[in-house]
TIVEXGU-682061 format. One line per 3 residues: their letters; for each residue y, z, x of C-alpha. Coordinates in steps of 0.001 Angstrom, whole numbers, plus 500000, padded with zeros to 6 digits. Layout:
% residues N
A) Y,Z,X; ...
% end
This chain:
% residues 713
XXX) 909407,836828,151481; 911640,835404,154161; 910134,833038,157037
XXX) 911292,836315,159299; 909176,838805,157590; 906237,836711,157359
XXX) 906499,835747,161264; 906212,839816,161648; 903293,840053,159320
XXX) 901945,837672,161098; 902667,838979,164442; 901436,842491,163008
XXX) 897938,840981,161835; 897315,839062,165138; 897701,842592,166964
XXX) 895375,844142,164516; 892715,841617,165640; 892892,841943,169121
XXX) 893758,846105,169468; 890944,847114,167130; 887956,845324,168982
XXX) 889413,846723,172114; 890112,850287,170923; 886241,850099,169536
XXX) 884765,848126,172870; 887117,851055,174746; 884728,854042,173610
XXX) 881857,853229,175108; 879331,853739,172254; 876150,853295,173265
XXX) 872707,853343,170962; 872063,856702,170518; 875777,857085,169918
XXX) 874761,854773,166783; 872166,856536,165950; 873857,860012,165921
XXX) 876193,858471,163264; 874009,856983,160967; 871957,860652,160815
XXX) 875427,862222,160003; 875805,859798,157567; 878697,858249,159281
XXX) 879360,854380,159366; 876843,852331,161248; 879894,850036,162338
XXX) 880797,852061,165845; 880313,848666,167418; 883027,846653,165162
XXX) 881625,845201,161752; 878243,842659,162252; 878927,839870,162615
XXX) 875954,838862,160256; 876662,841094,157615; 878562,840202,154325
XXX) 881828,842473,154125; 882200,844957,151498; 885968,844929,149276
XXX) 887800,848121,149104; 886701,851387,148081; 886378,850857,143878
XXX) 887422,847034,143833; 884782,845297,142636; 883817,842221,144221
XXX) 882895,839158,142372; 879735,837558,142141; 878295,834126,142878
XXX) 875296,833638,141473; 875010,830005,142674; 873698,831852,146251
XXX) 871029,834193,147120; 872481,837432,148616; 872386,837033,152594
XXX) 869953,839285,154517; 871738,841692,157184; 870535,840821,160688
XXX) 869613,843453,162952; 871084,844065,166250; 868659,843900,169392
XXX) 866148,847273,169136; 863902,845815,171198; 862171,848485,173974
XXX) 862054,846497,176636; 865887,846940,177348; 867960,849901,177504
XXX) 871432,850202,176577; 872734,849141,179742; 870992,845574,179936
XXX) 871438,845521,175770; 875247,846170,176784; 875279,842751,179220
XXX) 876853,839899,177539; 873916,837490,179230; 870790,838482,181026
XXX) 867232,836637,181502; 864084,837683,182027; 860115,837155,183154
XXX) 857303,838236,181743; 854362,840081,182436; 850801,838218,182492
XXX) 848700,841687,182661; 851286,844008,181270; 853384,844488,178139
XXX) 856630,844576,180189; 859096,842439,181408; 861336,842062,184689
XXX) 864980,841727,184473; 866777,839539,186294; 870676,838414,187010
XXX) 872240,835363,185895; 873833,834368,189346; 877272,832414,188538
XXX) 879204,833551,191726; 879398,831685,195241; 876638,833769,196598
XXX) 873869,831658,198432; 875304,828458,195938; 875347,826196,199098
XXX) 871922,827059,200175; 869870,823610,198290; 866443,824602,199622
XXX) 865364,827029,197396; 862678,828514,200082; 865305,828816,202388
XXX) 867250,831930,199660; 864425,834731,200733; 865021,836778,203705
XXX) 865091,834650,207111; 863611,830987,204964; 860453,828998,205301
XXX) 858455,826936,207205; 859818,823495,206727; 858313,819883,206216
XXX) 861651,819060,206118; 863629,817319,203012; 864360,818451,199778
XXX) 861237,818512,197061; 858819,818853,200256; 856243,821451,201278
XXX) 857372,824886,202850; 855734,828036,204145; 857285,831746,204237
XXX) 858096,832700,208028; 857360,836284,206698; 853337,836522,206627
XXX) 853774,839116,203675; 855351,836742,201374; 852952,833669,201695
XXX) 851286,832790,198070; 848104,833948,197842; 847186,831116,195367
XXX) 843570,831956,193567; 844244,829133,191102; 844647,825323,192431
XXX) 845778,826553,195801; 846426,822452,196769; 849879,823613,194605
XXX) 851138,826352,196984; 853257,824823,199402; 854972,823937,196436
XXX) 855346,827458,195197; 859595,827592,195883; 859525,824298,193326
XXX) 857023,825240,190737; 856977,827164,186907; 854176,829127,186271
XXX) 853810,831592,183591; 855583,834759,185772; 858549,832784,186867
XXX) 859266,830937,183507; 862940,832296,182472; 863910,833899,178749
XXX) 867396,834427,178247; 869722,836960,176072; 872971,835457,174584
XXX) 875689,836850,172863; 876896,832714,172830; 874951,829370,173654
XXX) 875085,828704,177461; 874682,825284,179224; 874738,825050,183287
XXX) 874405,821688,184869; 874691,821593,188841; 873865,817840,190834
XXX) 874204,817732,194048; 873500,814949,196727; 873830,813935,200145
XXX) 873466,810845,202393; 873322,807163,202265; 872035,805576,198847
XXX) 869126,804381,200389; 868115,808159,201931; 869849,810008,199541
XXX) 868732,814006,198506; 869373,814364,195144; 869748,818093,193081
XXX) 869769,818018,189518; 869436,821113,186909; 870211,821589,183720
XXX) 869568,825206,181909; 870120,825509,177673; 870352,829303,176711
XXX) 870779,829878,172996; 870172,832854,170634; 869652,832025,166492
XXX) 869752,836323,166002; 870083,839068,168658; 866841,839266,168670
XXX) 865141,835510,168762; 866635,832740,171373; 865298,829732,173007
XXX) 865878,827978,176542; 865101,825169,178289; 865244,824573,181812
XXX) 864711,820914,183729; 865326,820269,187663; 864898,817087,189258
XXX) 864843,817068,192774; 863852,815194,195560; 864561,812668,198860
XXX) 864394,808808,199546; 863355,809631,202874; 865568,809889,205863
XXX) 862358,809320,207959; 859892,806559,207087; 857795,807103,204386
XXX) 858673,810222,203372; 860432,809561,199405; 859598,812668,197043
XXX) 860237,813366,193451; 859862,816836,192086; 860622,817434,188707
XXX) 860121,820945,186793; 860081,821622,183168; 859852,824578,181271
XXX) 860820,825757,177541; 860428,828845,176390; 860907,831018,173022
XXX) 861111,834649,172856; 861580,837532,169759; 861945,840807,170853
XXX) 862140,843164,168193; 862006,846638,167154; 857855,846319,167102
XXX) 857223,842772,167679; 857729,840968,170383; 856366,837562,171135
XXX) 857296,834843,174601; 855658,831411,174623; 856435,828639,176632
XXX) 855143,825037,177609; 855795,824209,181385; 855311,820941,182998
XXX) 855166,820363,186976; 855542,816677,188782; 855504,815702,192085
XXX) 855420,812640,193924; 855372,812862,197642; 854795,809831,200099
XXX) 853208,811302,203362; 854242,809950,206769; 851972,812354,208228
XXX) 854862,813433,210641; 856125,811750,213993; 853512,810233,216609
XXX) 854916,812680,219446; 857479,814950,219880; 859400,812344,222344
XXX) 860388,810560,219455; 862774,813192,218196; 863641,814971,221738
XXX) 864678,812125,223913; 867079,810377,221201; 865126,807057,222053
XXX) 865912,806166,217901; 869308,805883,216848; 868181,805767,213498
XXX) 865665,808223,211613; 864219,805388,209239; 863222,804392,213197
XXX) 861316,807037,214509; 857287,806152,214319; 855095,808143,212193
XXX) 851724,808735,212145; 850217,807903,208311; 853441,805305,207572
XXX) 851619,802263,207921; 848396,803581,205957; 850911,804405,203041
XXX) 849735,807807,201900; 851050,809429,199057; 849877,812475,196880
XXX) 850439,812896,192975; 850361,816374,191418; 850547,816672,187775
XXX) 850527,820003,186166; 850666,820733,182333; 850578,824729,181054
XXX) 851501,826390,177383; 851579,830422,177059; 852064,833056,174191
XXX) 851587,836256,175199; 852774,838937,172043; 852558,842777,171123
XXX) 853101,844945,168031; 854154,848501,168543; 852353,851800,165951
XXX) 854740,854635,166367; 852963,858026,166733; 855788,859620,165203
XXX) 857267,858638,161617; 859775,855620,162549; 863393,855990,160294
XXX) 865872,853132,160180; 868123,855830,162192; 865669,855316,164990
XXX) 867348,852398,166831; 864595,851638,169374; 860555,852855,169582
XXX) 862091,852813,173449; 862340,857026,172676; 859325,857601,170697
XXX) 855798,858519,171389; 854148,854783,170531; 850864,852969,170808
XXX) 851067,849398,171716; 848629,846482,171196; 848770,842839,172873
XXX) 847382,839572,173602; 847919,837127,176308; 846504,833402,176628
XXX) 847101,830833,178817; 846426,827128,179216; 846767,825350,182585
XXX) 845752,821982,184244; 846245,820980,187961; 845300,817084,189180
XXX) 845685,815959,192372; 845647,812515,193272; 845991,811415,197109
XXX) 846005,807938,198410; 845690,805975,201708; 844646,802957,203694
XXX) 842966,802912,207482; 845797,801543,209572; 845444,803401,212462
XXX) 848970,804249,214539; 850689,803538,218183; 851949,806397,220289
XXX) 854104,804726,223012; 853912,807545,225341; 849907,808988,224463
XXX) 849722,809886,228549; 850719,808909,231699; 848579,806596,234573
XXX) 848368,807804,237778; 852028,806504,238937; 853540,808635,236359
XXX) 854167,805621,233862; 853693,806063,230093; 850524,804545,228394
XXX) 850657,803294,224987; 847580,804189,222695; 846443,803829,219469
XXX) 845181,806765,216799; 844033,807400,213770; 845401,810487,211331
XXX) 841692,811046,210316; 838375,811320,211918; 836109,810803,209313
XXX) 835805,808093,206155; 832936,809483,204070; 833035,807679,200952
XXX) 835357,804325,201830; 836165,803079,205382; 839028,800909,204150
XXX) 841033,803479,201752; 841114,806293,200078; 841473,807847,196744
XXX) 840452,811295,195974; 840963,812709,192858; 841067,816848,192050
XXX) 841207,818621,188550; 841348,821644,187847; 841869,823524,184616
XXX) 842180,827419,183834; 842128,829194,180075; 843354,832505,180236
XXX) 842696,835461,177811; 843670,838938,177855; 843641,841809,175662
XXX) 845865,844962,176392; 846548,848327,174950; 849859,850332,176318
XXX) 850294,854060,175564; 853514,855653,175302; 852768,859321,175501
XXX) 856197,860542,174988; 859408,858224,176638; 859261,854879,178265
XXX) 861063,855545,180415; 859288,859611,180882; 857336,860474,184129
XXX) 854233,859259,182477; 855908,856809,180992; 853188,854046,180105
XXX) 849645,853973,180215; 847940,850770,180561; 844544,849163,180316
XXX) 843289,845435,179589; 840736,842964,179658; 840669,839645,180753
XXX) 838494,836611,180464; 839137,833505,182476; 837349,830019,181966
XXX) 837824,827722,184978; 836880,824056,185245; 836685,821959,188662
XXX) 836257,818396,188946; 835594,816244,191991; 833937,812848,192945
XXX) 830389,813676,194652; 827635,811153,195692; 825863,811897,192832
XXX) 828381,810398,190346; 827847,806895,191368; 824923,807094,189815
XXX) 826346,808481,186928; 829937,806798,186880; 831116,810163,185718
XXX) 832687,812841,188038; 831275,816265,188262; 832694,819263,186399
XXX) 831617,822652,187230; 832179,825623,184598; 832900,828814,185655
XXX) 833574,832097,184067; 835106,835619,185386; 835842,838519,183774
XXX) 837651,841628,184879; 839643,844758,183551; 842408,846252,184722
XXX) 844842,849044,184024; 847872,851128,185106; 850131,853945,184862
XXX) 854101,853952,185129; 856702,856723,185163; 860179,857861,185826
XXX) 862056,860786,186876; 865659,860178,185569; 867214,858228,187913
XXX) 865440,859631,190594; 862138,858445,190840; 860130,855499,189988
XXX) 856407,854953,190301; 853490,853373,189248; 849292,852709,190080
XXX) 847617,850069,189110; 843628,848479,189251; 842058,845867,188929
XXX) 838349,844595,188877; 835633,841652,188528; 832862,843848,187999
XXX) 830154,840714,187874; 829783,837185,187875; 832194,834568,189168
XXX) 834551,836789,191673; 832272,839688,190933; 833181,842505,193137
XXX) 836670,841522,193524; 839255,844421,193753; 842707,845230,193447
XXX) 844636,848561,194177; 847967,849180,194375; 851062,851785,194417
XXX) 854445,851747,194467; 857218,854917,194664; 860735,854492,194821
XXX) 863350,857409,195296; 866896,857200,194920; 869283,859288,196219
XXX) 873371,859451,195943; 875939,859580,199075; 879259,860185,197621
XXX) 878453,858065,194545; 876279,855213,196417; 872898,854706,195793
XXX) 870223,855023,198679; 866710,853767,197806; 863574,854429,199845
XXX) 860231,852479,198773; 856801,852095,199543; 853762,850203,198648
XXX) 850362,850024,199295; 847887,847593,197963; 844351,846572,199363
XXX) 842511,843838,198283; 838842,842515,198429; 838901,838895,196947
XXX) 836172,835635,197065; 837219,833011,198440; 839073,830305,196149
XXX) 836491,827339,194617; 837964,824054,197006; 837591,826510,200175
XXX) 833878,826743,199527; 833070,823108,198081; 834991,820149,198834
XXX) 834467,816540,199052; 836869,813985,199877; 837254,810345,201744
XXX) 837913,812776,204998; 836686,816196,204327; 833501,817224,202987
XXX) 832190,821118,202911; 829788,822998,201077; 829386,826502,202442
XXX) 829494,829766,201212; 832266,832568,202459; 832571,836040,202761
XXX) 835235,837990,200957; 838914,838552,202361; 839743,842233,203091
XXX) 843002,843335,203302; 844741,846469,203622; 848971,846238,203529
XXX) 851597,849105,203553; 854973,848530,203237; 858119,850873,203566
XXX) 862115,850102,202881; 865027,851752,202321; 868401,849834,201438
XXX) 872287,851105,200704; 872840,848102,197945; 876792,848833,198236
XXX) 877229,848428,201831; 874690,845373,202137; 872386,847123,204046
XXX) 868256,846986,203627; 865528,847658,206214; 861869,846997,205414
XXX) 858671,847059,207500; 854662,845904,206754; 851460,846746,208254
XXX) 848238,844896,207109; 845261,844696,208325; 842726,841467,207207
XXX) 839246,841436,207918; 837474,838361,207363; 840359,836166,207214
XXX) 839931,832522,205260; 842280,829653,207416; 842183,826270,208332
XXX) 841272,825269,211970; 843103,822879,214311; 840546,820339,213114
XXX) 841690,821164,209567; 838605,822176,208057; 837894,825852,206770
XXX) 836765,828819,209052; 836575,832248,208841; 837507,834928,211658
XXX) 835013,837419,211725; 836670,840340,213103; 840223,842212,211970
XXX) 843407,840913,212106; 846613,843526,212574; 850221,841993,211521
XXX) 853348,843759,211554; 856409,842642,210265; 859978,844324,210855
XXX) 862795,843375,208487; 866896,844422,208375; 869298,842543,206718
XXX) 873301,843708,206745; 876423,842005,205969; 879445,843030,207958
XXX) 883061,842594,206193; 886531,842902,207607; 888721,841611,205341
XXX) 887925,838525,204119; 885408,837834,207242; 881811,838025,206049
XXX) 878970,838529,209080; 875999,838261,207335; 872241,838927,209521
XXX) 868812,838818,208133; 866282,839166,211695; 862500,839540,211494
XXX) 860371,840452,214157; 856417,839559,213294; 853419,840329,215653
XXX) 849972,838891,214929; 846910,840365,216847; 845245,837080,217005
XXX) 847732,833584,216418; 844500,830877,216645; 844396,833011,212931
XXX) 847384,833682,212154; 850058,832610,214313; 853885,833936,213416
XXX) 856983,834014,215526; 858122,836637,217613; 861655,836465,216179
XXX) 863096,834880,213448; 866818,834924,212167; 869408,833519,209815
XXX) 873300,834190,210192; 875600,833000,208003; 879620,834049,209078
XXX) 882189,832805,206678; 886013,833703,205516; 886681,834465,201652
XXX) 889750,834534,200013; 891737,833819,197098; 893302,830747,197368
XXX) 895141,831195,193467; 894649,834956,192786; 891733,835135,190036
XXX) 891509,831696,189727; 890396,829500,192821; 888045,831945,195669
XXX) 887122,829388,198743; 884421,830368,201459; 884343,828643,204887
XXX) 881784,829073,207066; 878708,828265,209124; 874874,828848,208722
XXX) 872096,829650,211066; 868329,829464,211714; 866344,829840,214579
XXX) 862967,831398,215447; 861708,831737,219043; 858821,829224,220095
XXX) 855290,829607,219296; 852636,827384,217734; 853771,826619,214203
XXX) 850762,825629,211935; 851057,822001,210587; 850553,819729,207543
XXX) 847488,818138,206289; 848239,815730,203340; 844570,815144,202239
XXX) 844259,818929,201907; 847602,819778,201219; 847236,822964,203388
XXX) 848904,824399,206490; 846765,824356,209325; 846664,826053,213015
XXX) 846821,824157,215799; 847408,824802,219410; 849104,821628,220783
XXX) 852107,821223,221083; 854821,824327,220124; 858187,824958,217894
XXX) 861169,826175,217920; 863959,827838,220341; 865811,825865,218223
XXX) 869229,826938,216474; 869590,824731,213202; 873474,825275,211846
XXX) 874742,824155,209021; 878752,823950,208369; 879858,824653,204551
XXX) 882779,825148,202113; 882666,826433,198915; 884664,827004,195757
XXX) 885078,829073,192329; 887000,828080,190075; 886802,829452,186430
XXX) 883119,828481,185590; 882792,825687,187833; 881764,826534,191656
XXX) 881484,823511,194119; 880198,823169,197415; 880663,820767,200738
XXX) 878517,821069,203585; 877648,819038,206918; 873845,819858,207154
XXX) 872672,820166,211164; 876185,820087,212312; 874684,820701,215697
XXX) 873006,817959,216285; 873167,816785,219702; 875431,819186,221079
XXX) 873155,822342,221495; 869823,823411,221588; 866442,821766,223350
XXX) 866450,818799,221141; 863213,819818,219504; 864687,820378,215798
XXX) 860980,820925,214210; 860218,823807,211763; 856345,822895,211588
XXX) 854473,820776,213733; 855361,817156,214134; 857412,817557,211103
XXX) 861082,816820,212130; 863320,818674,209973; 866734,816733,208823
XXX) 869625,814980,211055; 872773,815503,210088; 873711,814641,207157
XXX) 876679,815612,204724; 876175,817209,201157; 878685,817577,197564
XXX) 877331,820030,195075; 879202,820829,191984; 877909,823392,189078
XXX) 879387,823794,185704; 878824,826777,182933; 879537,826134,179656
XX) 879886,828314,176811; 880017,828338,172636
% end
């Protein structure tokens, strides 16, 4: 044959390849397509052959054998019924588990320029946090309604935006391996922020995969005394099959936080007397405080599926069929705390003024009280939780029905505490207290097509540790269609009786010491949105009512209100375009019946206005823009390194502030890259007074890189 003909064959082959995939992909088939086939006795191939099966010869040719190998077992495609055909359809998609439930939440893999410049990850939800300021530091929701409520090692929650526990851990789907590596930094070496991730998504069938997922984050300090190293861990293996399905995963939490206990007085920052930040006085810099949290956690949690109805191979998912399912969850965590200091007390320059108006210098110290050691301090904390729980879920007809699952569990948990008390110096050993609890809970789930979504569920401690504790919630969602876009309207209620946590009833520490028993939290919360998701558009409001409310005082120590406490939070978020001009607003009013409990601002807001466009048509998109914060003045709680909590206080106030951020960003291919000048408004608006919580300045300016790659195969 000529070198001409064989170019055509060629030529002729090539467009084979490429037209029949399409022609297949171009149908749409869909799982119960498949399954319609293979009960007509058609070809199970609608998707294109698989890729893990051995091809057959032609009709009658006989293909020959090789007996040095063992035949190759056909893999399966994903059956699993915790995804339907549309999320089976997605080349890439991750999920969480469930610690109570046998279910899972999807979730997206974000790879576009959405939020990418935003470093803080508690600044992402809704109008941001509560500051301390750098990157790897402590943070507070604005929003009252989405503060943790931490029952486990609560000294971790003002980490909660940094942290892996077992609900956030990630498992990934991948039709190829995935690696995504962002850094990003900013400042002068010696203050630098640095952003590190890496993320390893890989699948050995369509059914079994592994990840891992490591961030390093963190600050040298731009302020005195103020270095932080957070680094996150977490690897996780998942097999979701047709009956089976099994996610474990070991996660490891460290952080490293020096604490400069925040500026001596507010003067410091507002009257520009520093040039420098590394200049400003703070209040614990000279005692050298520092906390170390170390966390270490493993999980498995697995379920096997019994059919009520006879299963065929031409059933491609139990997702359809009337099913009985059986589980197990356990969990292994440990929490340590370590904090450290000296007694060096601290100079405020302008404590007061005399009588002729002049500023008088006076020294302070952080802490009142030095209970076990007068010269320094060292107080260790352990804690350590093991987690068991047994579930049953019934599947009375289809998941996805309008009873769709019916749930019920029970749960044992084994806590340990551990704490230095006067009583261990006689015994050189520090006391551990054993505690058990014990609950059951349960739920029901259903859908109405599209429609409607809903669900109850329960839970209760019915004696012992926690005994009497209570949980009960509900959820509805309709959906609705306006010439082919989706309007949702939700609401929730949940009301809650629960004990107080172990430290807020016994503690005792170089500073602290309390031993007193508390009343149970009671709160009531209702909560209401509705959202157009294609025009950007989603308003949400929360009533709650909390009797007996659990806070820390302006002296830091625990109290207790004992009346009611009504907050109300209004929500709206919408994003204007026209053209390539984005005017994005998230505002949220808050009103708190009494702030020495729980104080909130009146307003708070984030805008961010930028201009998208193409800069090489499907290639290289660029955003330039500016970001926003402010929340009107009130009196923000503050820090407390010993305790690691946020506490009121009603001495000086925050905010009034606008904090504004100027960014560029670009997409190209799979790499997306940001620059950003971070307080661009320093010293040219606002009162002066950039603080988020008390004394705790939030960053100068400063200017950022970021860069983020994906690979793929």
């Amino acid at each position: 044959m000529s070198g001409f003909s064989n170019r055509i064959l060629l030529v002729f082959l090539l467009g084979l390849l490429f037209a029949v995939p399409q022609a297949v992909h171009s149908q749409g088939f869909d799982a119960k397509t498949l399954q319609r086939a293979q009960q007509n006795g058609q070809s199970g191939n609608l998707y294109g052959n698989n890729p893990f099966e051995q091809p057959e010869g032609e009709e009658g040719e006989q293909q020959p054998q090789d007996t040095t190998k063992k035949e190759r077992k056909i893999r399966k495609p994903l059956e699993s019924y915790l995804f339907n055909d549309s999320i089976r359809a997605l080349n890439n998609f991750k999920w969480h588990v469930s610690r109570d439930f046998n279910r899972v939440e999807i979730g997206p893999l974000d790879t576009t320029l959405t939020d990418y410049r935003i470093d803080y990850p508690f600044y992402r939800e809704e109008v941001g946090d509560i500051a301390q300021g750098a990157l790897g530091q402590t943070s507070l929701p604005l929003n009252y309604f989405r503060r943790p409520q931490f029952f486990d090692f609560s000294f971790a929650s003002p980490y909660y935006a940094y942290t892996y526990n077992m609900e956030n851990v990630a498992f990934y789907n991948t039709k190829k391996p995935i690696i995504r590596m962002s850094y990003a930094e900013s400042g002068q070496k010696r203050f630098r922020e640095e952003n590190f991730n890496i993320m390893h998504a890989q699948n050995v069938s369509p059914t079994t995969g592994f990840n891992v997922d490591y961030k390093a984050r963190g600050t040298r300090g731009q302020y005195v005394w103020s270095r932080t190293k957070n680094h996150n861990l977490a690897v996780a293996v998942n097999h979701t099959g047709k009956r089976y399905s099994v996610h474990a995963g070991y996660y490891n939490n460290h952080i490293e936080q020096q604490e400069n206990g925040g500026v001596v007085g507010n003067w410091a920052i507002a009257d520009t007397v520093f040039e420098m930040p590394s200049g400003v006085p703070m209040r614990l810099a000279d005692a050298e405080a520092k906390n170390v949290y170390r966390n270490n956690a493993f999980f498995v949690t697995q379920s096997y599926g019994i059919p009520l109805q006879r299963l065929t191979e031409h059933d491609f998912s139990m997702a359809n069929l009337s099913a009985v399912y059986v589980g197990h969850s356990f969990e292994y965590s440990s929490w340590s705390k370590v904090y450290t200091d000296r007694n060096e007390p601290y100079t405020n320059e302008r404590d007061h003024r005399d009588e002729n108006g002049n500023y008088v210098s006076a020294e302070g110290n952080y802490y009142d009280n030095w209970y076990i050691n007068p010269v320094e301090t060292r107080d260790s904390i352990y804690e350590r939780v093991v987690s068991n729980r047994f579930f049953v879920q019934a599947q009375p007809w289809d998941r996805n029905g309008v009873v769709g699952t019916l749930d019920a569990g029970v749960g044992i948990d084994m806590h340990t505490y551990s704490q230095f008390e006067l009583k261990d110096y006689l015994t050189g050993k520090y006391t551990k207290v054993n505690k058990t609890s014990y609950f059951f809970y349960g739920s029901v789930s259903g859908k109405i097509k599209k429609y409607v979504d809903w669900d109850g569920n329960l839970k209760f401690y019915p004696s012992g540790y926690r005994g009497g504790d209570l949980s009960i919630g509900a959820h509805l969602a309709l959906k609705g269609y306006l010439r082919g876009h989706p309007l949702i309207l939700e609401g929730r209620f949940t009301m809650d009786r629960r004990s107080p946590n172990y430290w807020q009833e016994n503690l005792f520490s170089n500073h602290y010491i309390w031993n007193t028993p508390l009343n149970k939290e009671n709160e009531t919360r209702f909560e209401v949105k509705f959202s157009v998701p294609d025009y950007a558009f989603e308003a949400g409001a929360w009533q709650g009512v909390v009797s007996d409310k659990i806070y820390y005082a302006s002296d830091s120590n625990v109290a207790q209100h004992s009346g009611n406490v009504s907050l109300t939070s209004v929500y709206a978020r919408k994003d204007f375009r026209l053209g390539g001009l984005h005017l994005d607003n998230r505002v949220l009013l808050q009103w708190s019946t009494d702030q020495d409990v729980v104080p909130v601002p009146l307003l708070s807001a984030f805008l961010s206005y930028y201009y998208e466009f193409w800069v090489v048509r499907d290639v290289l998109r660029l955003q330039i823009g500016l970001d926003g914060r402010y929340n009107t003045r009130y009196y923000a709680p503050g820090y407390n390194p010993a305790l690691s909590v946020y506490y009121n206080q009603r001495e000086v106030e925050v905010g009034n502030y606008p904090y504004v951020d100027a960014f560029a960003m670009a997409k190209w291919k799979r790499m997306r890259i940001f620059l950003k000048y971070q307080h661009v408004n320093k010293g040219l608006f606002g009162n002066g007074e950039y603080f988020s919580a008390a004394r705790y300045p939030l960053n100068p300016g400063m200017f950022k890189i970021g860069i983020s790659w994906g690979f793929y195969d």
